[in-house]
C-alpha positions in Angstrom: 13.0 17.8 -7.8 10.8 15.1 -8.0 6.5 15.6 -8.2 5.7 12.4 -6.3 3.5 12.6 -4.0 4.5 10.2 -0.6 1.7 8.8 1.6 1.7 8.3 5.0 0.4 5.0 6.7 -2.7 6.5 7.6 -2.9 8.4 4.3 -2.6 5.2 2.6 -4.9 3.8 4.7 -7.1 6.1 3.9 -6.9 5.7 -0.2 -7.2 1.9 0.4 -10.0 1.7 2.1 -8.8 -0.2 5.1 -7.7 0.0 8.7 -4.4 1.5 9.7 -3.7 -1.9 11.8 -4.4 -4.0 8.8 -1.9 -1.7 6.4 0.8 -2.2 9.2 0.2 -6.0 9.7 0.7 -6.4 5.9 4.1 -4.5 5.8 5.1 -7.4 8.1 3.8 -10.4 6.2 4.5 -8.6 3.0 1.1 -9.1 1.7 0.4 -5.4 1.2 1.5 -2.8 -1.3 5.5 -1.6 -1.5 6.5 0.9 1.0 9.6 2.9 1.6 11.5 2.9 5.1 13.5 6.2 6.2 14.2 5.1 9.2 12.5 3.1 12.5 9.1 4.5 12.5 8.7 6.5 9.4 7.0 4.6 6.4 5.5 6.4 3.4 4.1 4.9 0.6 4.6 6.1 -3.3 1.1 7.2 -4.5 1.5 6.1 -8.0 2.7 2.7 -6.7 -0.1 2.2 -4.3 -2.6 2.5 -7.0 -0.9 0.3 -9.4 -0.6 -2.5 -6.4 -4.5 -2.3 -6.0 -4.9 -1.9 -9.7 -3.0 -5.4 -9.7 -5.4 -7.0 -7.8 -8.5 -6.5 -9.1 -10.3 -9.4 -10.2 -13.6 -10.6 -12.2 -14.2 -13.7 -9.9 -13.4 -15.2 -6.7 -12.2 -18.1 -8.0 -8.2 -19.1 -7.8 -6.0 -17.6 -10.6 -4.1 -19.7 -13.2 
């Protein structure tokens, strides 16, 4: 059996800092973090992989990358 913990929407939410809505509205422009889909209305998010999408975006300045 597998120890990863899954996140809910609002859990993940939560961890990131930001608005349920927002989370949602990036899973349909496919700006936000990876998600998995069981079925119409169930969404969870890998913790592990959450962390390692914000990890990915942190930057030094606000300036363009290369």
């Amino acid at each position: 059996m597998s120890t990863e913990i899954l996140l809910t929407v609002e859990d993940a939410a939560a961890r990131l800092k930001i608005s349920k809505h927002t989370l949602n509205r990036w899973r349909v422009t496919g700006e936000g973090p990876p998600f998995i889909k069981y079925g119409p209305r169930l969404v969870r998010y890998r913790e592990e992989v959450l962390e390692a999408w914000a990890d990915a975006r942190t930057r030094g300045s606000t300036s363009p990358t290369r």
